[in-house]
N, CA, C and O atoms as CSV, one atom per row, in Angstrom:
chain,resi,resn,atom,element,x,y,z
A,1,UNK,N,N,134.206,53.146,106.291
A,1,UNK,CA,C,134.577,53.221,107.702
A,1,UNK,C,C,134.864,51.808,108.213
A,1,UNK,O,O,134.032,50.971,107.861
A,2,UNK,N,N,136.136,51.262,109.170
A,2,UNK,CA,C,136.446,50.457,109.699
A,2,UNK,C,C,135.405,49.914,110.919
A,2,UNK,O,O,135.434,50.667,111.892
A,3,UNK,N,N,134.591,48.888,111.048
A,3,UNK,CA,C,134.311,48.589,112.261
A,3,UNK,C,C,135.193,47.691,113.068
A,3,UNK,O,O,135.990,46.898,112.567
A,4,UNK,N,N,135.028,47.840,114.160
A,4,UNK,CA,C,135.692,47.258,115.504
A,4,UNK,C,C,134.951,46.099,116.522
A,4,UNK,O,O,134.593,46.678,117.548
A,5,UNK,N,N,134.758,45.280,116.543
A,5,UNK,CA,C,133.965,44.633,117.339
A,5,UNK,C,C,134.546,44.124,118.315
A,5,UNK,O,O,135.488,43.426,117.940
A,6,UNK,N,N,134.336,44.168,120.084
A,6,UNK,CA,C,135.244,43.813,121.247
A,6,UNK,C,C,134.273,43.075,121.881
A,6,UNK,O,O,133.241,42.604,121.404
A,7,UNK,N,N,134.918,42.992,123.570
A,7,UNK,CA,C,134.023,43.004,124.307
A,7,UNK,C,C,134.953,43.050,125.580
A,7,UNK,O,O,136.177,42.918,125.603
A,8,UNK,N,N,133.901,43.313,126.865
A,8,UNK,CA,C,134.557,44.143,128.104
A,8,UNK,C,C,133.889,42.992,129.199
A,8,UNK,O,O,132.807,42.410,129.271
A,9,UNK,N,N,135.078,43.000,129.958
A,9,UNK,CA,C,134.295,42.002,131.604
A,9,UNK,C,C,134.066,42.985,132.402
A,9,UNK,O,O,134.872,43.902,132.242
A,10,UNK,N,N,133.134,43.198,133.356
A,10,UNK,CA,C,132.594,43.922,134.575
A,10,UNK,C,C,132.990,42.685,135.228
A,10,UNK,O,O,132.295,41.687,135.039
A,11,UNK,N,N,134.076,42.620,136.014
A,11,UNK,CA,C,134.153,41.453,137.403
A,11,UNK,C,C,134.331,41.758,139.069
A,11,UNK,O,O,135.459,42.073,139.449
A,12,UNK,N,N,133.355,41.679,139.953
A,12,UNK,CA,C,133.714,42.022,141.117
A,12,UNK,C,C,133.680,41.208,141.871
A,12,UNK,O,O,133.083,40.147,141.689
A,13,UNK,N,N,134.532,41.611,143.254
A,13,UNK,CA,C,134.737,40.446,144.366
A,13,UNK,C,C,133.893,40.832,145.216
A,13,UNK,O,O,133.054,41.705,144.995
A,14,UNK,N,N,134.060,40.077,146.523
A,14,UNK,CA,C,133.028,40.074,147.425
A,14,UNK,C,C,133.055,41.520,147.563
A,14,UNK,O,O,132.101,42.265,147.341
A,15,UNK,N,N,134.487,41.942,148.033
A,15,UNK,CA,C,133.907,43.457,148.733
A,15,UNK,C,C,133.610,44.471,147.588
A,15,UNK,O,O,134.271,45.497,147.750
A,16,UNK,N,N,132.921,44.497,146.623
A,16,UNK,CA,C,132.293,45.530,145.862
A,16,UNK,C,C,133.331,45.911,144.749
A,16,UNK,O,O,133.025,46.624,143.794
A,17,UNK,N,N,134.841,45.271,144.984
A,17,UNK,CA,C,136.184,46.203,144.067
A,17,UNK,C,C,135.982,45.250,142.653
A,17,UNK,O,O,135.892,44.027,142.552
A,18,UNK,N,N,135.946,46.426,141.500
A,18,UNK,CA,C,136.357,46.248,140.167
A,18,UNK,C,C,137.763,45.721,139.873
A,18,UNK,O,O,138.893,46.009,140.266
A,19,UNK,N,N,137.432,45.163,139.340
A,19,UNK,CA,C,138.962,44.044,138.142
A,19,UNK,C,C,139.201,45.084,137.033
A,19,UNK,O,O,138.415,45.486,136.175
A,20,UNK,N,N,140.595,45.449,137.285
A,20,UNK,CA,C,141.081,46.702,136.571
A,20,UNK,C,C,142.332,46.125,135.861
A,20,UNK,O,O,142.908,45.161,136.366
A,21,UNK,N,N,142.864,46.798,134.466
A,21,UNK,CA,C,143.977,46.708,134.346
A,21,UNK,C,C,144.689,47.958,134.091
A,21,UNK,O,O,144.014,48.987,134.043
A,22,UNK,N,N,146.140,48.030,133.894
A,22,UNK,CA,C,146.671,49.620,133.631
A,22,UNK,C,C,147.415,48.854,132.403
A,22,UNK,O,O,147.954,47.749,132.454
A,23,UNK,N,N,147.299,49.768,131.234
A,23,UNK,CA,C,147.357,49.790,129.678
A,23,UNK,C,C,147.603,50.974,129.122
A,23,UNK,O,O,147.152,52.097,129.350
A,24,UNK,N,N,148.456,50.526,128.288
A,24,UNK,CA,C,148.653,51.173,127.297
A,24,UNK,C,C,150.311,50.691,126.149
A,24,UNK,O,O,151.134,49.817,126.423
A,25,UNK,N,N,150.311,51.418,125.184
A,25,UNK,CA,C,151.698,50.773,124.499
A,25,UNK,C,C,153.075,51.576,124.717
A,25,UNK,O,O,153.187,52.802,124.740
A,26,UNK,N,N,153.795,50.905,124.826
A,26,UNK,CA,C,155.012,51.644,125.555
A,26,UNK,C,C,154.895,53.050,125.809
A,26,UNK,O,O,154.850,53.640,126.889
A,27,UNK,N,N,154.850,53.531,124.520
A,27,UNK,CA,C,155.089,55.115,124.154
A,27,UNK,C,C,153.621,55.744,124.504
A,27,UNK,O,O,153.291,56.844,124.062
A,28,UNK,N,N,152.868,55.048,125.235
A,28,UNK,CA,C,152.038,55.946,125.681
A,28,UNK,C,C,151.252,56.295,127.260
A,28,UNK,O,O,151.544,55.306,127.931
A,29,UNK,N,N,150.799,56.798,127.730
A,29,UNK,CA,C,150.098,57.478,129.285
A,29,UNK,C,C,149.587,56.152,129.757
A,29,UNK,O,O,148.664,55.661,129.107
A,30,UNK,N,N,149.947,55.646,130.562
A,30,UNK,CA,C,149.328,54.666,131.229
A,30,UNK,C,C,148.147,54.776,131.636
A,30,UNK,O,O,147.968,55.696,132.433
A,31,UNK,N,N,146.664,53.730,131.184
A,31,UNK,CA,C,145.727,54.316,131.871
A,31,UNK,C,C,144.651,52.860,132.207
A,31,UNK,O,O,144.725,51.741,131.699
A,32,UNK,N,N,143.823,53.303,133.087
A,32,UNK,CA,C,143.229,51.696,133.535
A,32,UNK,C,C,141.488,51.557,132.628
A,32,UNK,O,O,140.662,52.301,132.099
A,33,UNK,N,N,141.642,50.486,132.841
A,33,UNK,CA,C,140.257,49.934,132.118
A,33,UNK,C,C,140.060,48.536,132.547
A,33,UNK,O,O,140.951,47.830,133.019
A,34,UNK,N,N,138.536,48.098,132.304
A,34,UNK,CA,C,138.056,46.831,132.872
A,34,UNK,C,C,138.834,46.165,131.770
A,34,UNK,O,O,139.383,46.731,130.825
A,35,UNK,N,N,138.791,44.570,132.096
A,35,UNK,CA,C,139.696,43.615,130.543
A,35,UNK,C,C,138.701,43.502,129.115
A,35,UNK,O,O,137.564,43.064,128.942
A,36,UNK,N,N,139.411,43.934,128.474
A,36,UNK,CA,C,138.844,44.200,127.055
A,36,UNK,C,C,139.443,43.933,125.992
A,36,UNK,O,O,140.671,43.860,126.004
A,37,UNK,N,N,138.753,43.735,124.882
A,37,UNK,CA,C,139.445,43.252,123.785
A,37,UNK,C,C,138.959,42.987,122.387
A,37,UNK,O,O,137.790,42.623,122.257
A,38,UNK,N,N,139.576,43.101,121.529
A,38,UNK,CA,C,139.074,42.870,120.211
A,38,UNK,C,C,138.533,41.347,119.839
A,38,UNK,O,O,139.352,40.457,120.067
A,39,UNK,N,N,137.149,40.906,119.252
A,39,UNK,CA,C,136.882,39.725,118.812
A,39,UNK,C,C,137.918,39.195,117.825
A,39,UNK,O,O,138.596,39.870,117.050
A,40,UNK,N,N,137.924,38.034,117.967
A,40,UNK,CA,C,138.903,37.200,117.272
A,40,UNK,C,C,137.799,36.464,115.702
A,40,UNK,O,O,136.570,36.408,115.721
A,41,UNK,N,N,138.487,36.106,114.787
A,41,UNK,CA,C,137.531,35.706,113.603
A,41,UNK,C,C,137.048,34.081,114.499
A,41,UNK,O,O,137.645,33.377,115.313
A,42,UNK,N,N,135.915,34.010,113.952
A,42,UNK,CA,C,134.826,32.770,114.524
A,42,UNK,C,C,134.079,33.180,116.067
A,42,UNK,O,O,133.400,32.352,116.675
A,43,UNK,N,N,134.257,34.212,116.445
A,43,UNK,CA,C,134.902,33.760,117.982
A,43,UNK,C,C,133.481,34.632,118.439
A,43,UNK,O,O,133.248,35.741,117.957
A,44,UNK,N,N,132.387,33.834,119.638
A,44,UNK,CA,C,131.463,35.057,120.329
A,44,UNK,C,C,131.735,35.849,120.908
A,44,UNK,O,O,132.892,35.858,121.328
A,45,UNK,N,N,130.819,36.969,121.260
A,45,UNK,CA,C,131.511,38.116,121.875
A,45,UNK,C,C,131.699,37.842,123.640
A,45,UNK,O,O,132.276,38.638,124.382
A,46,UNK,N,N,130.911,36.210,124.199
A,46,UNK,CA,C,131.019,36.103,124.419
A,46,UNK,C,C,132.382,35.315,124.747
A,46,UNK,O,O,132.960,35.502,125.818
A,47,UNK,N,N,132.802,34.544,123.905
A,47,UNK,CA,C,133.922,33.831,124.184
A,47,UNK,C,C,135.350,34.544,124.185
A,47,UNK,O,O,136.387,34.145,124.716
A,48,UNK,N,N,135.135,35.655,123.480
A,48,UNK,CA,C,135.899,36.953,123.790
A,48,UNK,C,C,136.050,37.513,124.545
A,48,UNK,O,O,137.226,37.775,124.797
A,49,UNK,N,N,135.106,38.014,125.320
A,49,UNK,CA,C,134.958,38.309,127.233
A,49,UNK,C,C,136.098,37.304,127.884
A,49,UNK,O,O,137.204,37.579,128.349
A,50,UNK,N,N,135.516,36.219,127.765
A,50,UNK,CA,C,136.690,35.065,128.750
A,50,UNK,C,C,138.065,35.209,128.494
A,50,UNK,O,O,138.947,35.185,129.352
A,51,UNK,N,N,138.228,35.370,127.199
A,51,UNK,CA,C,139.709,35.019,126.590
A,51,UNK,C,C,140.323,36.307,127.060
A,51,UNK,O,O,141.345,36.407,127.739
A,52,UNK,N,N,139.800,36.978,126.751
A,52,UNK,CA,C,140.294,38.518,126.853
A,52,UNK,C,C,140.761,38.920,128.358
A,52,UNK,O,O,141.737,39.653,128.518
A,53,UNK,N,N,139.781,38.244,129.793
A,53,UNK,CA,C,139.902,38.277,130.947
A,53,UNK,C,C,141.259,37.584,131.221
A,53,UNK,O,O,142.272,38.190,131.571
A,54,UNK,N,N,141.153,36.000,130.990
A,54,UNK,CA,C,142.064,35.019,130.882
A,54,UNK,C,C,143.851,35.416,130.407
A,54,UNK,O,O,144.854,34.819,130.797
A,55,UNK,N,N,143.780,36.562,129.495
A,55,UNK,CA,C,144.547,36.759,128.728
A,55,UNK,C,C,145.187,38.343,129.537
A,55,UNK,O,O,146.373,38.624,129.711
A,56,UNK,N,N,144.594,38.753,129.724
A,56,UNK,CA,C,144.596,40.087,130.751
A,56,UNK,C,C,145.293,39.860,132.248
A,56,UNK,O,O,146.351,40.447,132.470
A,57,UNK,N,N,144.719,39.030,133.254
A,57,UNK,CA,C,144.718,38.911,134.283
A,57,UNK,C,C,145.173,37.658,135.206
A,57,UNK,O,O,145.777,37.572,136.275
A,58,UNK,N,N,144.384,36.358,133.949
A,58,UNK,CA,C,145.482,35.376,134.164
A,58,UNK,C,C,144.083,34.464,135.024
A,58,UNK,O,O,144.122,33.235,135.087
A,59,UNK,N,N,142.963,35.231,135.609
A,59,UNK,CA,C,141.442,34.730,136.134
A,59,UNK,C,C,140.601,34.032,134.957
A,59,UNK,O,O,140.364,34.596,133.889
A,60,UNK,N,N,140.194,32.782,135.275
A,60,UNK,CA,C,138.826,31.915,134.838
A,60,UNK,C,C,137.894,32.385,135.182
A,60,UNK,O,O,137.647,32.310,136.386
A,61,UNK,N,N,136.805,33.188,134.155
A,61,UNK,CA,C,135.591,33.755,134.652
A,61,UNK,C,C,134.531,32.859,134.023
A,61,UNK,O,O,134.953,31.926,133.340
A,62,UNK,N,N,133.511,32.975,134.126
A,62,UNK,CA,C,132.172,32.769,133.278
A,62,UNK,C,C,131.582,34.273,133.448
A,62,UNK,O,O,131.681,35.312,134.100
A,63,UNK,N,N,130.728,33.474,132.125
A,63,UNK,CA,C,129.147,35.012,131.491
A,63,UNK,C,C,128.114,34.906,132.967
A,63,UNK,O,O,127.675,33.868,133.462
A,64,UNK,N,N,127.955,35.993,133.342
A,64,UNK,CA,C,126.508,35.730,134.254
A,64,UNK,C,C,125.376,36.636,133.338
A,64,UNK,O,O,124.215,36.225,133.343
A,65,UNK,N,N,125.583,37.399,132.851
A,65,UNK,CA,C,125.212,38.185,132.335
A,65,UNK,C,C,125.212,39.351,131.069
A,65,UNK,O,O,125.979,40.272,131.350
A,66,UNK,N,N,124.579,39.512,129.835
A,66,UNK,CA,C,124.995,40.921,129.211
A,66,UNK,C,C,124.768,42.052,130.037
A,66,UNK,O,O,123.846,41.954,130.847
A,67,UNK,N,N,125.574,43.353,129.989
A,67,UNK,CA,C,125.055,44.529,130.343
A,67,UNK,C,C,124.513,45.587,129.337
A,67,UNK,O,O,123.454,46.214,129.356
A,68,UNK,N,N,125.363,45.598,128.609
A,68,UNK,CA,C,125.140,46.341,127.708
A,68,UNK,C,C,125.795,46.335,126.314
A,68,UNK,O,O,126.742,45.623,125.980
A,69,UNK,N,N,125.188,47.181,125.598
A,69,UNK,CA,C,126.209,46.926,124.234
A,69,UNK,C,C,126.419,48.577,124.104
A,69,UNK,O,O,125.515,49.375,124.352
A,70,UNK,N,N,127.753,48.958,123.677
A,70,UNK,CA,C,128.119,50.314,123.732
A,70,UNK,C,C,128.520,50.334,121.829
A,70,UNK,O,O,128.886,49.395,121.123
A,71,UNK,N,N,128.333,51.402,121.557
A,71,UNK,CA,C,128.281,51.955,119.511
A,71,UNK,C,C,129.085,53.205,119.930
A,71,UNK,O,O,129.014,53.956,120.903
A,72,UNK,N,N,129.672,53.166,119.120
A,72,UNK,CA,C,130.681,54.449,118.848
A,72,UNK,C,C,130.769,54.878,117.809
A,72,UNK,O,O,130.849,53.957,116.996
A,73,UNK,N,N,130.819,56.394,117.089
A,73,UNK,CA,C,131.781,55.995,115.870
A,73,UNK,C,C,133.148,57.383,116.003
A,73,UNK,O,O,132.882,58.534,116.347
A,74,UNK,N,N,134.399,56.944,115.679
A,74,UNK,CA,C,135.072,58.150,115.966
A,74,UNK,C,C,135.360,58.411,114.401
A,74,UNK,O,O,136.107,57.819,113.622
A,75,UNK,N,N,134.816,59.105,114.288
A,75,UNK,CA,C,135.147,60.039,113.091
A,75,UNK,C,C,136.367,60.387,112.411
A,75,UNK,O,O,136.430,60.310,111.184
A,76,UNK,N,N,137.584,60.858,113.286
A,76,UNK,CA,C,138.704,61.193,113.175
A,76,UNK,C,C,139.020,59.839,112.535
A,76,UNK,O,O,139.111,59.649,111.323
A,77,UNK,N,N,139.204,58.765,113.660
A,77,UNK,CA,C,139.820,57.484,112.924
A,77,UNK,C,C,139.107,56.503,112.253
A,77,UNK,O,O,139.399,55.310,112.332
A,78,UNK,N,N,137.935,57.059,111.416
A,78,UNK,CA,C,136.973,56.322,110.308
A,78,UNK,C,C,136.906,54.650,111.076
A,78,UNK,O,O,137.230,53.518,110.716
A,79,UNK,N,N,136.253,55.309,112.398
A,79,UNK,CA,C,136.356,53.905,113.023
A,79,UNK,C,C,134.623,53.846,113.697
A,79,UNK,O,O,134.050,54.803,114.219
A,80,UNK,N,N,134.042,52.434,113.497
A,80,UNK,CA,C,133.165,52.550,114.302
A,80,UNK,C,C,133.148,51.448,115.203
A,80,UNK,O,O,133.588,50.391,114.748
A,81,UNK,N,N,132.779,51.454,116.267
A,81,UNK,CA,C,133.135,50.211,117.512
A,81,UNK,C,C,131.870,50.062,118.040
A,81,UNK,O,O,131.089,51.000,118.207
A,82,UNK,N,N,131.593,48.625,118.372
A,82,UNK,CA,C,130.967,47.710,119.025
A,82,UNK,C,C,131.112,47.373,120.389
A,82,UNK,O,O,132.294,47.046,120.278
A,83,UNK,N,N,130.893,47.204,121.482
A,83,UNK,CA,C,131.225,46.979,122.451
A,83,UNK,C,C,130.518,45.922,123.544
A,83,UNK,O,O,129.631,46.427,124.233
A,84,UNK,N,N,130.737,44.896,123.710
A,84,UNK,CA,C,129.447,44.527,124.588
A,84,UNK,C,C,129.872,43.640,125.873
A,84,UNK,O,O,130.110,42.432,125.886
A,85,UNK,N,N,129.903,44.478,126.858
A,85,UNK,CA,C,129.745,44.814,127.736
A,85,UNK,C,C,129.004,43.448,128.847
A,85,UNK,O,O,127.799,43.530,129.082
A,86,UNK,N,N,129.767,42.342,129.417
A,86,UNK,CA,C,129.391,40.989,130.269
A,86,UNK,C,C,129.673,41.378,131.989
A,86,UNK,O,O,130.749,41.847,132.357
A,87,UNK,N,N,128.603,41.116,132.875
A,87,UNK,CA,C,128.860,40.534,133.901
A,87,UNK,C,C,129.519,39.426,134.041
A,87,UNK,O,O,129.051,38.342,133.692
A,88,UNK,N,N,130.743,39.582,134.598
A,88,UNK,CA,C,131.395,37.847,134.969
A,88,UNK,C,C,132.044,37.637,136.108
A,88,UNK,O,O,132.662,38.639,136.468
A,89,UNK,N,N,132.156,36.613,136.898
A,89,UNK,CA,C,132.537,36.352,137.732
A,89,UNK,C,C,133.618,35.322,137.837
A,89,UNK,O,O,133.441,34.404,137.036
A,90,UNK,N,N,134.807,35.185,138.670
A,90,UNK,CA,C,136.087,34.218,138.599
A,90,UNK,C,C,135.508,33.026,138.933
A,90,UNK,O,O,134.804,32.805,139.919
A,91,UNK,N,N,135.903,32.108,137.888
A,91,UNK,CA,C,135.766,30.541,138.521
A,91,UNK,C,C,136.958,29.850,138.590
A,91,UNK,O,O,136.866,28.629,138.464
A,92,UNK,N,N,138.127,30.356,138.769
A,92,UNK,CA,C,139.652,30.243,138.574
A,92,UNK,C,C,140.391,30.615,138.550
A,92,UNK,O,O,140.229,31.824,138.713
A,93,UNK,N,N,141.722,30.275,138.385
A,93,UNK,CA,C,143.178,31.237,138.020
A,93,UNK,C,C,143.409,32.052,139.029
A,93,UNK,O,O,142.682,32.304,139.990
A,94,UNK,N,N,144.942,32.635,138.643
A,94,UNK,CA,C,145.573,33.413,139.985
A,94,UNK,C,C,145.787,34.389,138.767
A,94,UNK,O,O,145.889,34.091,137.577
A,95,UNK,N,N,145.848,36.235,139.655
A,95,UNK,CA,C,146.700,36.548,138.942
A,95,UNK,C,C,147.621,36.554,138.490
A,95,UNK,O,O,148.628,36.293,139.147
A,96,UNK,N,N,147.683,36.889,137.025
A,96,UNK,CA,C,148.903,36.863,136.244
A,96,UNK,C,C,149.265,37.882,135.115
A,96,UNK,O,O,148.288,38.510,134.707
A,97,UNK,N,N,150.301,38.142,134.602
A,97,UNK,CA,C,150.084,38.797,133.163
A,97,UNK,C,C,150.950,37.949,132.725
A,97,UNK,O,O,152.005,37.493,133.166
A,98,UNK,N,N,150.084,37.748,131.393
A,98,UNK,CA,C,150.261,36.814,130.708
A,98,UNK,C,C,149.399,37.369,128.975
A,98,UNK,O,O,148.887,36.608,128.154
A,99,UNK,N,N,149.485,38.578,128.908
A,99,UNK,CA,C,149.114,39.385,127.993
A,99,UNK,C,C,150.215,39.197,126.732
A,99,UNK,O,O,151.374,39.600,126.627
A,100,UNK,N,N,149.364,38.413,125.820
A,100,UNK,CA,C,150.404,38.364,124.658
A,100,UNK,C,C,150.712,39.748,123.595
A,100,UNK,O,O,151.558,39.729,122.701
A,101,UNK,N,N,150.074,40.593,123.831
A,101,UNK,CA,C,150.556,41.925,123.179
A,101,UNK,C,C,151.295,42.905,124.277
A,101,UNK,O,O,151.654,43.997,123.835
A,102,UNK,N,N,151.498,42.689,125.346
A,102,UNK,CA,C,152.481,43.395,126.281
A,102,UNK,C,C,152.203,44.564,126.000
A,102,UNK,O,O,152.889,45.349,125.345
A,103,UNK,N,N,150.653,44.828,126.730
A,103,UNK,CA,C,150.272,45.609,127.136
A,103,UNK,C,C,149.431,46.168,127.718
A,103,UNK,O,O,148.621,47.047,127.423
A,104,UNK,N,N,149.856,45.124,129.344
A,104,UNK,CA,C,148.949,45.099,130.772
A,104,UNK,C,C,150.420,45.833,131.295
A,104,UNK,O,O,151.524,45.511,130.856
A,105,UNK,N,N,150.231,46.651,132.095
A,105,UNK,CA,C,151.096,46.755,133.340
A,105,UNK,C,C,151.067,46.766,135.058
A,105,UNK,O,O,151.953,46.838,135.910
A,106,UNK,N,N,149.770,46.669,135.099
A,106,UNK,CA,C,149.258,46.471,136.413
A,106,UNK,C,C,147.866,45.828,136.470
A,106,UNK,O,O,147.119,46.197,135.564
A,107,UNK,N,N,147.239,44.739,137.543
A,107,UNK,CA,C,146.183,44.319,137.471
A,107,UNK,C,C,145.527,44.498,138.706
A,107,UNK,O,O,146.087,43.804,139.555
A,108,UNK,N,N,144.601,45.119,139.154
A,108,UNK,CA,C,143.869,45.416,140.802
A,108,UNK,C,C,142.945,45.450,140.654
A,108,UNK,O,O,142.538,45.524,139.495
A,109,UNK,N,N,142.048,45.415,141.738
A,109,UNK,CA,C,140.690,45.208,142.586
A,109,UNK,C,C,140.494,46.852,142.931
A,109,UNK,O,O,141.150,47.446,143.786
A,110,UNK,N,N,139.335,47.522,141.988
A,110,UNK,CA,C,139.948,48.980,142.599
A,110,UNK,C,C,138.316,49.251,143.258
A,110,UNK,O,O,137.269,48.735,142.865
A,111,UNK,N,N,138.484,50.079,144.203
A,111,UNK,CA,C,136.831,50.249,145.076
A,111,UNK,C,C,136.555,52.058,144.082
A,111,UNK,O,O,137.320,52.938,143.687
A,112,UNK,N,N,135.294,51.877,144.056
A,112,UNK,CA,C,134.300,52.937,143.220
A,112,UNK,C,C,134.771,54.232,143.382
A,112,UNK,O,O,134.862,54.969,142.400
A,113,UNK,N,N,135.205,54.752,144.926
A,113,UNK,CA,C,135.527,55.526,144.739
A,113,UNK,C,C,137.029,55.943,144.112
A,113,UNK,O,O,137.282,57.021,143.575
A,114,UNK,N,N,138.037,54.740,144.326
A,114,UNK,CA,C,138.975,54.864,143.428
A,114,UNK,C,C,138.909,55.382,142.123
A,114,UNK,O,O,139.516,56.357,141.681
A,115,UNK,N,N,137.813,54.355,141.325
A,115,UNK,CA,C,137.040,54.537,140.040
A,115,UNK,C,C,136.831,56.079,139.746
A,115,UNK,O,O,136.548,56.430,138.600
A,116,UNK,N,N,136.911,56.617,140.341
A,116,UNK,CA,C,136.046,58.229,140.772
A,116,UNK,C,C,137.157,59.021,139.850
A,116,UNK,O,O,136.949,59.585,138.775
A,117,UNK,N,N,138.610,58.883,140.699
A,117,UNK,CA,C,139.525,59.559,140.436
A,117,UNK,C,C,140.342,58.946,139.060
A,117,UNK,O,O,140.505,59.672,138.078
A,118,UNK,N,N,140.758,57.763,139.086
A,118,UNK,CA,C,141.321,57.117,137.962
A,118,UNK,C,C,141.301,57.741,136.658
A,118,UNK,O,O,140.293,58.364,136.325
A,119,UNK,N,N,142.490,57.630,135.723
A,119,UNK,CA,C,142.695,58.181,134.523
A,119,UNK,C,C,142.621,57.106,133.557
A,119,UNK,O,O,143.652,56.710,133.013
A,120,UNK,N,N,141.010,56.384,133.186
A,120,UNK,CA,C,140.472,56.031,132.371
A,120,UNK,C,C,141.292,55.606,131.054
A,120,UNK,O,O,142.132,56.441,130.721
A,121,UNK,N,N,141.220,54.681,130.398
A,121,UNK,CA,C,140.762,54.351,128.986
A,121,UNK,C,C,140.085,54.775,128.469
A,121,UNK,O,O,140.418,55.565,127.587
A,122,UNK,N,N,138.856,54.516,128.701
A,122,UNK,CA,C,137.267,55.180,128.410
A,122,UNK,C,C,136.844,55.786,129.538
A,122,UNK,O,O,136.044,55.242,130.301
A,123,UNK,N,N,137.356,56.992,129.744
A,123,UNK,CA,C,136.189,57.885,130.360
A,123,UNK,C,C,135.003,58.086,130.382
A,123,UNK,O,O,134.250,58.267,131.340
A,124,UNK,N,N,134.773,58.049,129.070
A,124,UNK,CA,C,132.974,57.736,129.046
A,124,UNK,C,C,132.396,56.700,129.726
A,124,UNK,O,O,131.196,56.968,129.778
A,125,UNK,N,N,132.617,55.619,130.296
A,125,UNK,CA,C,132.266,54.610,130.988
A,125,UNK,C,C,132.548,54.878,132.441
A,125,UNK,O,O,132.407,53.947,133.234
A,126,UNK,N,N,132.821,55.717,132.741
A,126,UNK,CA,C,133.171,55.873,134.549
A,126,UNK,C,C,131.818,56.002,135.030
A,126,UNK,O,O,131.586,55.457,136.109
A,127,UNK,N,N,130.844,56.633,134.432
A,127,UNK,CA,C,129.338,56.740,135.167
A,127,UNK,C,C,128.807,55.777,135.299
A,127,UNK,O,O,128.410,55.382,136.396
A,128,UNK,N,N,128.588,54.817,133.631
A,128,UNK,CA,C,128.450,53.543,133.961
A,128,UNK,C,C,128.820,52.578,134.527
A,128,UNK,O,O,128.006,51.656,134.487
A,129,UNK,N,N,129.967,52.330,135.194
A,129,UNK,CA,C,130.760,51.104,135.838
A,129,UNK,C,C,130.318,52.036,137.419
A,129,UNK,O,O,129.614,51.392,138.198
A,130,UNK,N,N,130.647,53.216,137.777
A,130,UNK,CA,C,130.370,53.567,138.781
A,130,UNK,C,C,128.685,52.957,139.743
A,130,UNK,O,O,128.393,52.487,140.843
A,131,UNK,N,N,127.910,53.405,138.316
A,131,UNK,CA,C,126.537,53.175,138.768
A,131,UNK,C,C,126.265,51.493,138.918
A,131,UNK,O,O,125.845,50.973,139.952
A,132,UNK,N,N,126.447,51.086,138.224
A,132,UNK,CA,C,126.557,49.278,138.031
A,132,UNK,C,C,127.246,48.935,139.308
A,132,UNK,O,O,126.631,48.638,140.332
A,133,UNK,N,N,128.086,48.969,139.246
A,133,UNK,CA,C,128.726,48.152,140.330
A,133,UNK,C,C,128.166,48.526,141.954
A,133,UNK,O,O,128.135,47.595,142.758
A,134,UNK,N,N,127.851,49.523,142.274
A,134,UNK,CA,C,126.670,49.868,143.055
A,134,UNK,C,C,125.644,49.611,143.320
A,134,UNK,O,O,125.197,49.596,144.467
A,135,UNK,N,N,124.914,49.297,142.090
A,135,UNK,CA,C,123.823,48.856,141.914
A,135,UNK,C,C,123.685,47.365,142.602
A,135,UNK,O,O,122.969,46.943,143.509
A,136,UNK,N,N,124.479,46.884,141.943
A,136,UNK,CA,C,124.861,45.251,141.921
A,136,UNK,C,C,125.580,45.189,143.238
A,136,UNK,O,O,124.942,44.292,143.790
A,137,UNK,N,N,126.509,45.572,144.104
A,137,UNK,CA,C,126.858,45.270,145.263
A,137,UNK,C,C,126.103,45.427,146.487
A,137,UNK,O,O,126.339,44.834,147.540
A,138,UNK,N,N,125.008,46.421,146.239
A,138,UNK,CA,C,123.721,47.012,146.891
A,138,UNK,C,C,123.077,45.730,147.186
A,138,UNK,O,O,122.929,45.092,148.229
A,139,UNK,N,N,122.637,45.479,145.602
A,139,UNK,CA,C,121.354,44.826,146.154
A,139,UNK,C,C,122.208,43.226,146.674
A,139,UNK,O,O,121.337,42.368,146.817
A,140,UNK,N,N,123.380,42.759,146.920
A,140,UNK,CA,C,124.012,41.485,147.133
A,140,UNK,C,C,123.466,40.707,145.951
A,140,UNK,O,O,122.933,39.673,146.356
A,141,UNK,N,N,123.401,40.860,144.397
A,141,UNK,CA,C,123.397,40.062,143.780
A,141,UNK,C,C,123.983,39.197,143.168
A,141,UNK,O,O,123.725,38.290,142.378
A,142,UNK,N,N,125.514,39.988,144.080
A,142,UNK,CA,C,126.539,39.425,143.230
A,142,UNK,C,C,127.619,39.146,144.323
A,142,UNK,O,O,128.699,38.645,144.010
């Protein structure tokens, strides 16, 4: 079985809205997800978070935090994935796309309940980003 190792930014602004992108490859359903990405050889999963943001959106973030680490395995495509999952926040940059695999097509600030309705990447993660970012805008920790 193939493993996969990535990693995902959780980034929000003052008013509570998620850093989204809309993805996918030409020939396929456009759909949104936080910035994510495959580790590069040498590279932490942290330093992957940044690049991946940087590379996505065109924003300078830093790590504030891990959230989580997400395991998968999909069976069908003898694949198993890694995922891990950073709080980060912008210390830079404007948006941009500037995605060297051309395949960002939109980049927004989307509010939770947007999140609600949205046609996912990972669906499985809508509870979690829902609940998190709530959590975290609640208590003003962020």
């Amino acid at each position: 079985m193939q493993k996969w190792l990535g990693s995902s930014g959780v980034c929000m602004n003052e008013n509570g809205q998620l850093l989204m992108v809309l993805q996918g490859k030409p020939e396929e359903k456009k759909t949104w997800s936080i910035p994510s990405g495959g580790r590069e050889h040498g590279e932490t999963f942290e330093e992957c978070c940044i690049r991946e943001i940087k590379e996505e959106t065109g924003y300078s973030t830093e790590i504030v935090e891990e959230i989580k680490v997400k395991r998968r395995t999909y069976e069908q495509h003898t694949l198993s994935v890694e995922v891990h999952y950073f709080l980060v926040k912008v210390v830079g940059g404007k948006r941009n796309f500037q995605d060297p695999d051309h395949l960002i097509y939109d980049i927004a600030w989307k509010t939770v309940d947007e999140i609600k309705t949205l046609e996912l990447t990972f669906p499985e993660d809508r509870g979690f980003l829902i609940a998190y970012i709530t959590k975290i805008f609640q208590s003003n920790a962020y």
